[in-house]
N, C-alpha and C positions, 0 to 999 in steps of 0.2 A: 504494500500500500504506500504509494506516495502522500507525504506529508504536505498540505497547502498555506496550513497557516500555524501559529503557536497552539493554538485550539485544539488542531485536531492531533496535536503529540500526543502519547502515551503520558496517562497517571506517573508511570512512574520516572517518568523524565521530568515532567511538570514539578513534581513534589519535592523535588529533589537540587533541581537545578535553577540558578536565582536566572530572571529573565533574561539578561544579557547572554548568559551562555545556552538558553533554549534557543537563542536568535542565531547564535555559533552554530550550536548541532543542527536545526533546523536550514541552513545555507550547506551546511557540508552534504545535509542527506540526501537534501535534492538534487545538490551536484551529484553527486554518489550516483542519483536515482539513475540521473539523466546518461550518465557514464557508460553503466552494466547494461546490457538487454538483456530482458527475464529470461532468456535461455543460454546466457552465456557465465550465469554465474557460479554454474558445480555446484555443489554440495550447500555451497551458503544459501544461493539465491540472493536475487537484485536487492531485494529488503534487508537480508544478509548484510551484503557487503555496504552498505548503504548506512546503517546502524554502529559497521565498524566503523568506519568512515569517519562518521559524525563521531562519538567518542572519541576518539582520536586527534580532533578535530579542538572538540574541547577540553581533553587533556594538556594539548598543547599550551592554552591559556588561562586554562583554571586547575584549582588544585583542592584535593579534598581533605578539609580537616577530618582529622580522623578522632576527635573526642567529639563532636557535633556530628556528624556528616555532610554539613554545610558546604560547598563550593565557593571560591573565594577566586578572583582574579590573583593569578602568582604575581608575586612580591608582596600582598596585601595579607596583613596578618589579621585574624577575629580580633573583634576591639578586647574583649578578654584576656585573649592570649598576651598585647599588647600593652595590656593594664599589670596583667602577672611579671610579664620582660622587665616594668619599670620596676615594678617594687622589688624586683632581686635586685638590680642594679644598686637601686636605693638604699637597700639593706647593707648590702656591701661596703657603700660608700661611707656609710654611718659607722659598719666596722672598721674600718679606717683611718 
């Protein structure tokens, strides 16, 4: 199934992934779509290769925290994690 809008992604792409990178996976799949012809894709199939595709896609540019499972543009820390980074520093510098 070719994907047309953000809408019509799967739940569990939606749920998962902040808008920006459904926008990512969502360009990659259709490119993907547009690539394969549904008989040339083996084993995976067009939707297959299309889904790795996209993942891949958004791997490239986002990153999954792995105590939330939140996606996060890379280089961009959860404000959390960012809050935790200072107060070790902080701590540190106070032992000091």
């Amino acid at each position: 199934m070719r994907y047309e809008s953000l809408d019509d992604l799967p739940d569990t792409i939606r749920d998962v992934l902040p808008e920006e990178a459904q926008e990512v996976y969502l360009e990659a799949y259709q490119d993907s779509w547009d690539h394969y012809e549904p008989d040339k894709g083996g084993d995976m199939g067009q939707a297959g290769w299309a889904h790795r595709d996209a993942w891949h896609a958004v791997k490239e540019e986002y990153v999954e925290d792995e105590k939330s499972g939140k996606w996060y543009p890379k280089g961009e820390l959860p404000e959390e994690d960012e809050e935790e980074d200072e107060g070790f520093f902080d701590e540190i510098g106070d032992a000091l």
